[in-house]
PAROTOR-211811 format. One record per residue: residue number from 1; x, y, z of N, C-alpha, C, O in turn. Coordinates in Angstrom, 1 decimal. Atoms other than C-alpha are relative to their C-alpha. Layout:
PAROTOR-211811
(NUM,(X,Y,Z),(X,Y,Z),(X,Y,Z),(X,Y,Z))
...
//
This chain:
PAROTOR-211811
(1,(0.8,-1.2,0.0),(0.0,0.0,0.0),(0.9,1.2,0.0),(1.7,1.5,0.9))
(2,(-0.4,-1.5,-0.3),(1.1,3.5,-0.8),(-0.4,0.9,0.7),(-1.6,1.2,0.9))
(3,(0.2,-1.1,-1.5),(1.8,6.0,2.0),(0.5,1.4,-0.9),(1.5,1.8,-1.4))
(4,(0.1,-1.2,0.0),(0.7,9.3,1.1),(-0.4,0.8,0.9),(-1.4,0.4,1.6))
(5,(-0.3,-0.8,-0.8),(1.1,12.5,3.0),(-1.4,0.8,0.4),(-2.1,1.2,-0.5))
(6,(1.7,-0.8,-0.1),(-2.3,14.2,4.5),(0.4,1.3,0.5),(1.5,1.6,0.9))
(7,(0.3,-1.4,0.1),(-3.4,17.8,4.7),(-0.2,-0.3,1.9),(-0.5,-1.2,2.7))
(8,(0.4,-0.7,-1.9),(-3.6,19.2,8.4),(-0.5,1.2,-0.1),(-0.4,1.8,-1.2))
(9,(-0.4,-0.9,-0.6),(-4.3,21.9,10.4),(0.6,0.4,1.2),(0.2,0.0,2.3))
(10,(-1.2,-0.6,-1.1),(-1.7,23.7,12.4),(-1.3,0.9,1.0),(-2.0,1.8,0.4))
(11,(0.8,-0.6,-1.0),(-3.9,25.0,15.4),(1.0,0.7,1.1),(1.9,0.0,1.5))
(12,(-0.7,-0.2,-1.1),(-2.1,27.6,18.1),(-1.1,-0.1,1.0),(-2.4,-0.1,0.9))
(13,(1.1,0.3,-1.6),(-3.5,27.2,21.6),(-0.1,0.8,0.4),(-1.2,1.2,0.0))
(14,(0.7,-1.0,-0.8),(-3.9,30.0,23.6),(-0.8,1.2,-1.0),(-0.2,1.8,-1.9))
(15,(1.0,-1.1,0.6),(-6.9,32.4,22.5),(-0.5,-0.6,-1.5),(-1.3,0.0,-2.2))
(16,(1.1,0.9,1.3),(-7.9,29.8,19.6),(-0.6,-1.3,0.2),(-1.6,-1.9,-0.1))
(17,(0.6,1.4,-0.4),(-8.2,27.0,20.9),(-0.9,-0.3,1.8),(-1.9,-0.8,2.1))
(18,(-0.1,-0.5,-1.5),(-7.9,27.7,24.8),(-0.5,1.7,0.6),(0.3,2.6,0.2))
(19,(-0.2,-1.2,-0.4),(-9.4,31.1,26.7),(1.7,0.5,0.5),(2.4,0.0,1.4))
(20,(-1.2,-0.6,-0.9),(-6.1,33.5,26.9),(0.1,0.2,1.0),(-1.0,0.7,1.2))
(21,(-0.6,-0.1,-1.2),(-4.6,33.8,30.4),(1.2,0.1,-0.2),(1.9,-0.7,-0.8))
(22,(-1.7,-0.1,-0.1),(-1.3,35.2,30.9),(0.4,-1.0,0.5),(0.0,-1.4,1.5))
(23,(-1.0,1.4,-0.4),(0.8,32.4,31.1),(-0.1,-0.8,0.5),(0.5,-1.0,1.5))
(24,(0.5,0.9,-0.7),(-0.9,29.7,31.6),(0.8,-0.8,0.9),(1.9,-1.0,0.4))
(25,(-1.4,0.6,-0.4),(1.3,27.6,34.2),(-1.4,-0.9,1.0),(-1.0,-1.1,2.2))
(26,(0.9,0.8,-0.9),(-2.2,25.6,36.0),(-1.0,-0.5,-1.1),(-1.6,0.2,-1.9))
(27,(0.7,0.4,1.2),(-4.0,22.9,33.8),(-1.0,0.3,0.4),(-1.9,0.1,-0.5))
(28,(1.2,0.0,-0.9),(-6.8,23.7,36.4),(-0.8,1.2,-0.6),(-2.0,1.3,-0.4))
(29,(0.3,-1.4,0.9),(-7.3,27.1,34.2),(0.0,0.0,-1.0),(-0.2,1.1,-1.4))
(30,(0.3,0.5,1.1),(-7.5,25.6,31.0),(-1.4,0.3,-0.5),(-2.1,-0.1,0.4))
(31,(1.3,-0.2,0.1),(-10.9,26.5,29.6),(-0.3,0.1,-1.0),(-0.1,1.3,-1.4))
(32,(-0.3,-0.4,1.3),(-11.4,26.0,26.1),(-1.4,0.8,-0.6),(-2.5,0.7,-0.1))
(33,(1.0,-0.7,0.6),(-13.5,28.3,23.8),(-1.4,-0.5,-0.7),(-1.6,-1.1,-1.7))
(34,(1.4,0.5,0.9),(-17.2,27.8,23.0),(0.3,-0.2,-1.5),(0.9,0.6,-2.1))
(35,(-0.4,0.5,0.9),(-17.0,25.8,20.0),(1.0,-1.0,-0.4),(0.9,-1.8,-1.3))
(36,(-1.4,0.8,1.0),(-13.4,24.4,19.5),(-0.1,-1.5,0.6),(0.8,-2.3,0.2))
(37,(-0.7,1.4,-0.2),(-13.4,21.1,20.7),(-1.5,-0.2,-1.3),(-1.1,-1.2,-2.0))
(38,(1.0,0.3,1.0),(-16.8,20.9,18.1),(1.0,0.1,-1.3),(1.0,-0.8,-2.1))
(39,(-1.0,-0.8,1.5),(-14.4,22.6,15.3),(0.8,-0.7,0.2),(1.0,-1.2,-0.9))
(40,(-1.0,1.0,0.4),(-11.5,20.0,16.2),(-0.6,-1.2,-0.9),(-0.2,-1.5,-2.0))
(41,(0.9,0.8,0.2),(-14.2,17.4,15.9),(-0.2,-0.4,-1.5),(0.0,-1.5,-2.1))
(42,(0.3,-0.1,1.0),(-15.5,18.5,12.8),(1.3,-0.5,-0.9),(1.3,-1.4,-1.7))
(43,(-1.4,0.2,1.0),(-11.7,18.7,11.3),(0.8,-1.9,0.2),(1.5,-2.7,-0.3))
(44,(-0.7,1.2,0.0),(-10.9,15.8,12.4),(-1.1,-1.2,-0.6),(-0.6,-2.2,-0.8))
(45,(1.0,0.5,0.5),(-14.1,14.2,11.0),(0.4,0.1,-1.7),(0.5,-1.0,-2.2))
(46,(-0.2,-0.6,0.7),(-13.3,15.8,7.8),(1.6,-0.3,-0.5),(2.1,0.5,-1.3))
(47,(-1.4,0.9,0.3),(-9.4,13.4,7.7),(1.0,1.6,0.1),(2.0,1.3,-0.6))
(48,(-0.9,-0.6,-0.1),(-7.4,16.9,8.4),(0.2,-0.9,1.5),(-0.4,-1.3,2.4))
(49,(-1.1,0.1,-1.2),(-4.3,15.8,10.4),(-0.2,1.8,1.3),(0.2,2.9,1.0))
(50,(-0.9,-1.1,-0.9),(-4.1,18.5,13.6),(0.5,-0.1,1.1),(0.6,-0.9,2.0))
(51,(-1.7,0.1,-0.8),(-1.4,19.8,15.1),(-0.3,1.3,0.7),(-0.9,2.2,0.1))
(52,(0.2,-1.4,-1.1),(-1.5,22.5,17.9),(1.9,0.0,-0.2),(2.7,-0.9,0.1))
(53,(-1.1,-1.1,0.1),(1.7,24.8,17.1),(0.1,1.2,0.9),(-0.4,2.2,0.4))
(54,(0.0,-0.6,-0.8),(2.5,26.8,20.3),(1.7,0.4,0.6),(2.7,-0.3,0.8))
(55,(-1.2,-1.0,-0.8),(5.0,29.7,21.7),(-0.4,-0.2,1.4),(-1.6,0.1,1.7))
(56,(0.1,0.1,-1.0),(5.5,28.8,25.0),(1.0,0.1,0.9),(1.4,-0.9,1.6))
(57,(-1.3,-0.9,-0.4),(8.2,31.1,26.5),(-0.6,0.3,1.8),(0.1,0.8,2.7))
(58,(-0.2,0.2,-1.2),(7.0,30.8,29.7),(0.8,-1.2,0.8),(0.9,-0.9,2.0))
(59,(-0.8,1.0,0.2),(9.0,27.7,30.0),(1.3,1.2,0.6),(1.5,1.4,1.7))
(60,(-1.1,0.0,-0.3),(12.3,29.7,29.5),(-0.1,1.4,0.9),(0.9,2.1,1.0))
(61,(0.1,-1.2,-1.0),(10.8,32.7,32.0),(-0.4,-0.5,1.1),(-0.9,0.3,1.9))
(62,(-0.5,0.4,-1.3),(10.8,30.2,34.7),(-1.8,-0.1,0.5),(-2.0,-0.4,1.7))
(63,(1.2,0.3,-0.8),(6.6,30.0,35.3),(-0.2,-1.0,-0.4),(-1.5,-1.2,-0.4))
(64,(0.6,1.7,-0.1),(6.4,26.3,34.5),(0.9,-0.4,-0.8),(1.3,0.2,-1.8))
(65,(-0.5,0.7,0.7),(8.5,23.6,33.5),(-0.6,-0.4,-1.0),(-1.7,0.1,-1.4))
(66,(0.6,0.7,0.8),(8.0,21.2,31.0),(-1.0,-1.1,0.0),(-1.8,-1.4,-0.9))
(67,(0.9,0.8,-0.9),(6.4,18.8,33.4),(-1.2,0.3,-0.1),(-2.1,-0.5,-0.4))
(68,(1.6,-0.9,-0.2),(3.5,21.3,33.8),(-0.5,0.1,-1.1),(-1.7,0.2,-1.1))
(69,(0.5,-0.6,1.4),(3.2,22.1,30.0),(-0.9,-1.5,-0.5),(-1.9,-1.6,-1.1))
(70,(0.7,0.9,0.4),(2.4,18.6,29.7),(-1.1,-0.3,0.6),(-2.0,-0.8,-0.1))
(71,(1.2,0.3,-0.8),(-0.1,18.3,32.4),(-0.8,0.8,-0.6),(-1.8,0.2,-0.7))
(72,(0.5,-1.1,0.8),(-1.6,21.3,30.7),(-0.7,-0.7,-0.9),(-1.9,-0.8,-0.8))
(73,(0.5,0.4,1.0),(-1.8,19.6,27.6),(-0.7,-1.4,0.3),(-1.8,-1.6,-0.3))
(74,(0.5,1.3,-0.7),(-2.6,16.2,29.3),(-2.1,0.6,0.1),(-3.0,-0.1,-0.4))
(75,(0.7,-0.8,-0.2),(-5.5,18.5,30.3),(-1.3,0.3,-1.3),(-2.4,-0.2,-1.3))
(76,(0.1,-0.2,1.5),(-6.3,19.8,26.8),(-0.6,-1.0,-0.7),(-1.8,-0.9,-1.1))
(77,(0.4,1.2,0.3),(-6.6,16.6,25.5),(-1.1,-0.6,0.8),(-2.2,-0.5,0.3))
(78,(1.2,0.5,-0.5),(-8.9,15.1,27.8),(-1.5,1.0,-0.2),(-2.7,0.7,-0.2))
(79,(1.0,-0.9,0.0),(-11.0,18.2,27.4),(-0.6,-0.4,-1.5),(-1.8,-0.5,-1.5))
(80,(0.1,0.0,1.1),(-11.1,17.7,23.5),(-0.7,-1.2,-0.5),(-1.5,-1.3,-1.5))
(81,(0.8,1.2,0.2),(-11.9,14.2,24.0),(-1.4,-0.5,0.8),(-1.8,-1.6,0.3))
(82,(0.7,-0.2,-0.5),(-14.7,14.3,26.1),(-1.3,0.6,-1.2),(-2.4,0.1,-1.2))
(83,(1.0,-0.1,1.1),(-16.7,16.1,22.9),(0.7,-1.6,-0.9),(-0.2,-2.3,-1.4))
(84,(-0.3,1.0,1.4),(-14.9,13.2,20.6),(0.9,0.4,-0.8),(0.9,0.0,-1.9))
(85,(-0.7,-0.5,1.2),(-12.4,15.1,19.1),(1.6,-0.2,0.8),(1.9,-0.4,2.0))
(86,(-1.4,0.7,-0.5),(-8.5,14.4,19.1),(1.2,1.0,-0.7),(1.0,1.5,-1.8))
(87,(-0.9,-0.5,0.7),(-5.4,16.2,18.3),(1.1,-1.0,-0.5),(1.2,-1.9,0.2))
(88,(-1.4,1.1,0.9),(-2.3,14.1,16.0),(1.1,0.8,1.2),(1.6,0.1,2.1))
(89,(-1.1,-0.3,-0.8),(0.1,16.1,17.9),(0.4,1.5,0.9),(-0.1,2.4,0.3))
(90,(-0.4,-1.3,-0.6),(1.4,19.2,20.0),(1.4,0.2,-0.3),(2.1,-0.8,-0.6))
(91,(-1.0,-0.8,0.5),(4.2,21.2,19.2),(0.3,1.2,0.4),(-0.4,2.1,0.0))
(92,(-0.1,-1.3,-0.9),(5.6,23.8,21.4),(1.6,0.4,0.0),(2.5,-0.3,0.0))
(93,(-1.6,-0.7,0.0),(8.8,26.3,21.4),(0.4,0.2,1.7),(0.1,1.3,2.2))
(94,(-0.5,-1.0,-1.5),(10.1,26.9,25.1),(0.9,1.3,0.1),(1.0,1.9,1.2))
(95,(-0.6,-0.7,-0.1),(12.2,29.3,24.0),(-0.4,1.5,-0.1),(-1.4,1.8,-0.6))
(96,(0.2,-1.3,0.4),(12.5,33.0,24.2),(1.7,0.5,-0.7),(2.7,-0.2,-0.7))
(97,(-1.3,-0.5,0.6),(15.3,35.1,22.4),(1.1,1.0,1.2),(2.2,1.3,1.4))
(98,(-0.8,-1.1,-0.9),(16.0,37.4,25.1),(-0.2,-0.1,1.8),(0.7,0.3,2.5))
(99,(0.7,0.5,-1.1),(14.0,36.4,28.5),(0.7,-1.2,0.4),(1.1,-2.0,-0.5))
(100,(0.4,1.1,-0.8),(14.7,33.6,31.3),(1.7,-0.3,0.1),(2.6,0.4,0.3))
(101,(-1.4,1.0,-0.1),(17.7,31.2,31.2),(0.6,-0.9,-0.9),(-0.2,-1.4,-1.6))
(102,(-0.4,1.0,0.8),(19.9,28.9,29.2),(-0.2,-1.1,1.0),(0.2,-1.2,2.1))
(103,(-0.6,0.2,1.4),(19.1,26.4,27.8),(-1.1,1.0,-0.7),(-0.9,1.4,-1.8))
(104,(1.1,-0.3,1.0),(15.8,27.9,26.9),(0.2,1.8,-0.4),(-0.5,2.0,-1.4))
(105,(0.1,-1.2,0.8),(16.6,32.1,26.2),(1.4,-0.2,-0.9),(2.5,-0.3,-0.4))
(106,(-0.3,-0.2,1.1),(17.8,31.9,22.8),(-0.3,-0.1,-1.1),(-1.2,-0.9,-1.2))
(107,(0.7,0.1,0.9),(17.3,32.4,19.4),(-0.3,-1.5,-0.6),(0.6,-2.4,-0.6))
(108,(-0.1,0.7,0.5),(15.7,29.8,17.6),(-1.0,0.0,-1.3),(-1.5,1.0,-1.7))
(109,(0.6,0.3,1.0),(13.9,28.3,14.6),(-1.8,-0.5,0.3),(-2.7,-0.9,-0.5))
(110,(1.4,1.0,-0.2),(10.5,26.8,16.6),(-0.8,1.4,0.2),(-1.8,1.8,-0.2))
(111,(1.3,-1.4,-0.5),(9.1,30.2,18.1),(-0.5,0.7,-1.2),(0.4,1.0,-2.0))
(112,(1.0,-0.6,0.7),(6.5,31.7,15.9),(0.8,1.6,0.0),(1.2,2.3,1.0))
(113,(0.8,-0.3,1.5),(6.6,33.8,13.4),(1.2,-1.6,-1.1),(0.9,-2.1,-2.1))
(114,(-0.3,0.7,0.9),(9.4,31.4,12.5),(-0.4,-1.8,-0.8),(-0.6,-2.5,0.2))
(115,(0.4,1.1,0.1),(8.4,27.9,10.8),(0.4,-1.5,1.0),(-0.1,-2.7,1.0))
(116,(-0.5,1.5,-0.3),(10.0,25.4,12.6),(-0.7,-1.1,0.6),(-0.6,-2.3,0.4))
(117,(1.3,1.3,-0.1),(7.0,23.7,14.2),(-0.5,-0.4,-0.7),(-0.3,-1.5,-1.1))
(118,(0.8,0.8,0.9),(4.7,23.6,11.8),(1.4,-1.3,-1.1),(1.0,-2.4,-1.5))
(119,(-0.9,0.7,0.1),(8.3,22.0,10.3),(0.2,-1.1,0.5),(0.5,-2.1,-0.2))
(120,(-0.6,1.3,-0.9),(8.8,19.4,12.8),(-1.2,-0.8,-0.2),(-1.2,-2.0,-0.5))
(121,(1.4,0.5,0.2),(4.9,18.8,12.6),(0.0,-1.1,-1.4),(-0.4,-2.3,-1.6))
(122,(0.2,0.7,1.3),(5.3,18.0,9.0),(0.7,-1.3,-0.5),(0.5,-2.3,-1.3))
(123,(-1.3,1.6,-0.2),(8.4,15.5,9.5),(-0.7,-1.1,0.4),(-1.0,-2.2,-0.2))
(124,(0.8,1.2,-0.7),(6.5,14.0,12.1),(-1.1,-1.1,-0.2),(-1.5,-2.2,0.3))
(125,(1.7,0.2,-0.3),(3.1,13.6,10.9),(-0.2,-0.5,-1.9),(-1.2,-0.8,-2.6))
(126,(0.3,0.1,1.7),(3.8,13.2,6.9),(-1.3,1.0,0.2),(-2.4,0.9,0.7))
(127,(1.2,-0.8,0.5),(2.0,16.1,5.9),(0.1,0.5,-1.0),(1.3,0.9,-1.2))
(128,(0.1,-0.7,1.2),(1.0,17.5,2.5),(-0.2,1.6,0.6),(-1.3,1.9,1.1))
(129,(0.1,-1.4,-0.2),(1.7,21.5,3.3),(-1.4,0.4,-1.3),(-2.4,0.9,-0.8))
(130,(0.1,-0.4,1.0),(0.0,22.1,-0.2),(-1.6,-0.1,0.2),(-2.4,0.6,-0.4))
(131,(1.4,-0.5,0.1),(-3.4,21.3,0.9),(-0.2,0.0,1.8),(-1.0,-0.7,2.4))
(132,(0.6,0.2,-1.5),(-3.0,22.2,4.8),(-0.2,1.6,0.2),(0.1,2.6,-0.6))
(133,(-0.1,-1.7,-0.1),(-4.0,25.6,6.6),(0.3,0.3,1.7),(0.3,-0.6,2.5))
(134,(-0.6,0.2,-1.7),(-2.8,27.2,10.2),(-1.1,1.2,0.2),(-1.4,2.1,-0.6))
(135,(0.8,-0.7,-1.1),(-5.2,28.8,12.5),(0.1,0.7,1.0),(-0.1,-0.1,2.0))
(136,(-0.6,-0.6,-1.3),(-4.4,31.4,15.2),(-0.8,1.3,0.3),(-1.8,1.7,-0.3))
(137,(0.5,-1.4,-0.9),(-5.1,34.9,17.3),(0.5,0.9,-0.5),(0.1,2.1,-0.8))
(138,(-1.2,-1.3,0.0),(-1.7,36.3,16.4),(0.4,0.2,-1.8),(0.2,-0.8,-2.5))
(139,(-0.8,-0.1,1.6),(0.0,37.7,12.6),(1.2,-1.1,0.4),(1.2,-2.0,-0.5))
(140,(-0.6,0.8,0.0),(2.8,35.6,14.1),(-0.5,-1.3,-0.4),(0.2,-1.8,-1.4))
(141,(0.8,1.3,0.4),(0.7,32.3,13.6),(-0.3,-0.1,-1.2),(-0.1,-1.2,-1.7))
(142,(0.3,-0.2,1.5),(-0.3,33.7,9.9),(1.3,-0.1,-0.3),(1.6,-1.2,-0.8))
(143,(-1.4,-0.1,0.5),(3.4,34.3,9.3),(0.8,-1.2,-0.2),(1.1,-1.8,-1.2))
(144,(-0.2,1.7,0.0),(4.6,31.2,10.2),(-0.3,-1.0,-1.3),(0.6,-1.3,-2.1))
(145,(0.5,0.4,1.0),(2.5,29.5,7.8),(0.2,0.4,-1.5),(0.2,-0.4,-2.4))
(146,(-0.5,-0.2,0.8),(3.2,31.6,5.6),(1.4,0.1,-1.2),(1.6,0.4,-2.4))
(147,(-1.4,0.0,0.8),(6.9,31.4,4.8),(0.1,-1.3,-0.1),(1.2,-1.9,-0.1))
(148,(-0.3,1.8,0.3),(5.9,27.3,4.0),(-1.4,0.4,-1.1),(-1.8,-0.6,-1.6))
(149,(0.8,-0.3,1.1),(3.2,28.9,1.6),(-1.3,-0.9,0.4),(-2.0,-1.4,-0.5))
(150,(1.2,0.5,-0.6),(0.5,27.4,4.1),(-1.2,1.2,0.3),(-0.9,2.0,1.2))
(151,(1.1,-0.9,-0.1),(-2.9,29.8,3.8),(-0.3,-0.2,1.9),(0.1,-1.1,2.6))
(152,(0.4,-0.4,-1.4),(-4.3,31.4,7.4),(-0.9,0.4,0.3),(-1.3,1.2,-0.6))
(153,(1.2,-0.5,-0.3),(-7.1,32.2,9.2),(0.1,0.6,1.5),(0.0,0.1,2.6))
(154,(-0.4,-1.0,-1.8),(-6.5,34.8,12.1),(-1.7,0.3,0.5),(-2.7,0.8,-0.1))
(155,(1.3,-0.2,-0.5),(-9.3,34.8,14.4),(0.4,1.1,1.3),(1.4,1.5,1.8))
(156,(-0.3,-0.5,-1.2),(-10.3,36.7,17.2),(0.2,2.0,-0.5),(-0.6,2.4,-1.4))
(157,(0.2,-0.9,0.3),(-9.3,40.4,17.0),(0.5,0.9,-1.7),(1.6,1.3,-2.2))
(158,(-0.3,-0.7,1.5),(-9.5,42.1,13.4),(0.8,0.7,-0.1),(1.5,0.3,-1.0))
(159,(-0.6,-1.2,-0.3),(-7.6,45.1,14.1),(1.8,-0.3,0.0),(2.6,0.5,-0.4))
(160,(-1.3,0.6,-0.1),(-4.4,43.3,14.5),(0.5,-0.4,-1.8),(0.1,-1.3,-2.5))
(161,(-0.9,0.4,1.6),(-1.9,43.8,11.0),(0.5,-0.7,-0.1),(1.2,-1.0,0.9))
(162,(-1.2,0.2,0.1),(0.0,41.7,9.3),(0.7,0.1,-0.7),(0.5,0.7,-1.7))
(163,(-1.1,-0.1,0.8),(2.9,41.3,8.0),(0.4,0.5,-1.7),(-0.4,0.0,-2.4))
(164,(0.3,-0.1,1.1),(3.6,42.5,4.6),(0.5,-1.5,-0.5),(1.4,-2.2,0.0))
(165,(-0.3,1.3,0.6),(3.4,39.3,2.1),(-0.8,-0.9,0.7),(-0.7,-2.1,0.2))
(166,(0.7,1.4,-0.9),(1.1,37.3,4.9),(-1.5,0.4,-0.4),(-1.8,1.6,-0.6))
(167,(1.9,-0.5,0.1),(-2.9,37.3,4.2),(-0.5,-1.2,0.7),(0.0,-2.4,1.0))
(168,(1.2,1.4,-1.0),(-5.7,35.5,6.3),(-0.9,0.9,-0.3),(-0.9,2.2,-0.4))
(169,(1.9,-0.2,-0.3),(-9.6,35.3,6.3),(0.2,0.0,1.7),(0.8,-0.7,2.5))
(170,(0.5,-1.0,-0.9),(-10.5,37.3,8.9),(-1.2,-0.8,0.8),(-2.2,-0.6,0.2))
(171,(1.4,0.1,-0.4),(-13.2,35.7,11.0),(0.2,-0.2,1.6),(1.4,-0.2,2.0))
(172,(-0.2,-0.4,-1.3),(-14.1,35.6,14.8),(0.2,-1.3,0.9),(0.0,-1.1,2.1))
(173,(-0.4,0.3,-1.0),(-13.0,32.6,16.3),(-0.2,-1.5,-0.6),(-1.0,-1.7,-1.5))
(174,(-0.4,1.2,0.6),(-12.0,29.0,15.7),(-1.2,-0.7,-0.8),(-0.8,-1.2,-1.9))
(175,(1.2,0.4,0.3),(-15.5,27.8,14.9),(-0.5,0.3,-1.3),(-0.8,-0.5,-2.1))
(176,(0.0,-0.6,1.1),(-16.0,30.0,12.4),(1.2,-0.2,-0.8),(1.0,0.2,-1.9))
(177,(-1.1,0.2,1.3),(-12.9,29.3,10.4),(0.1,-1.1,-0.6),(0.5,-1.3,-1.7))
(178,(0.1,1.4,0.3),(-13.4,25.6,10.8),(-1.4,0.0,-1.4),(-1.1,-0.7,-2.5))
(179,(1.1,0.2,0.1),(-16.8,25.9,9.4),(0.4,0.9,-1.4),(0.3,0.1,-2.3))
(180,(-0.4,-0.5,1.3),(-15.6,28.4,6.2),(1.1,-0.8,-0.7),(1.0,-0.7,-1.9))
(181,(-0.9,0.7,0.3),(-12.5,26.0,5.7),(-0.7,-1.0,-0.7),(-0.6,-1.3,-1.9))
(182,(0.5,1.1,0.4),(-14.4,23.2,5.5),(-0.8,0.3,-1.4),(-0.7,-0.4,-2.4))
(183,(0.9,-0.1,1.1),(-16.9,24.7,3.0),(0.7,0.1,-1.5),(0.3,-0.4,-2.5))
(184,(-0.6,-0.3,1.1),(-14.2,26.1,0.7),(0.6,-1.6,-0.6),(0.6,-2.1,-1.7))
(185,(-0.6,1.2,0.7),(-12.6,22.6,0.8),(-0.9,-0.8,-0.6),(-0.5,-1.3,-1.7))
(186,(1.2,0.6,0.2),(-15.8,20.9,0.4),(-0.3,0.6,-2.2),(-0.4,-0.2,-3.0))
(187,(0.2,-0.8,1.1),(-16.2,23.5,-3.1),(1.1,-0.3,-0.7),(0.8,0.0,-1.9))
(188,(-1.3,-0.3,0.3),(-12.7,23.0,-4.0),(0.6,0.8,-0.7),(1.0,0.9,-1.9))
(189,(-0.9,-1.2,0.8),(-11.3,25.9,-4.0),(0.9,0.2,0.8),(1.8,1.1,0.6))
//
């Protein structure tokens, strides 16, 4: 049998997936947004691979190890699955460039805007980039994506620019992007 590569989406977590809280560092505060475990659901119904793509520099600024980030996600997951819906994988940067301590303040390739998760994602998970899309809060999240020529959909607040050379559909919140994604793919366009 031939092994070919499937379409994902790159999901960030806090404020798309997850209510924002500064730094999250208690899975007990986890609270995810009306809708998204329905919207993983759907996508995951619908054979996209996803992958939650997360900056998580609180790590190298000393409010939670890595231990905690998993309980977090441990967390996450059970929440996701409880509607029926599943993530392929997590993917997270601990680093900052300038903040915290070695090993984790320095520059690297995984923190958002640059690609290197959705990167490691794609190693990991055999993924076709060419029909995948990334989902987020931040222009960082669109950018990302976009220097692997992966389309975006920034949710949440409009008002927020980005980048020159990055574009995203604009809509208000993971639910909604799932649900226009789906339809365009459904259309194929």
């Amino acid at each position: 049998m031939e092994h070919t590569s499937r379409p994902a989406v790159f999901l960030d977590r806090d404020g798309t997936l997850n209510v924002d809280v500064d730094f999250l560092d208690d899975p007990a505060e986890l609270v995810l947004i009306d809708g998204a475990a329905e919207a993983v659901l759907a996508l995951n119904e619908a054979g996209f691979v996803v992958a939650v793509v997360t900056n998580q520099s609180g790590i190298a600024r000393g409010y939670l190890d890595e231990a905690r980030l998993a309980e977090i996600h441990g967390r996450l997951e059970a929440e996701l699955g409880a509607a029926g819906a599943h993530l392929d994988g997590i993917f997270y940067c601990p680093h900052h460039p300038t903040e915290g301590a070695p090993p984790y303040r320095r520059p690297c390739e995984c923190r958002k805007p640059a690609p290197g998760l959705l990167r490691a994602a794609t190693e990991e998970l055999d993924l076709d980039l060419s029909r995948s899309f990334v989902i987020g809060d931040s222009p960082r999240d669109i950018e990302a994506g976009a220097a692997l020529g992966v389309p975006g959909y920034l949710v949440g607040d409009s008002a927020r620019q980005l980048p020159p050379g990055a574009t995203a559909i604009r809509v208000a919140d993971l639910a909604t992007a799932v649900e226009h994604l789906l339809r365009e793919v459904r259309q194929g366009k």
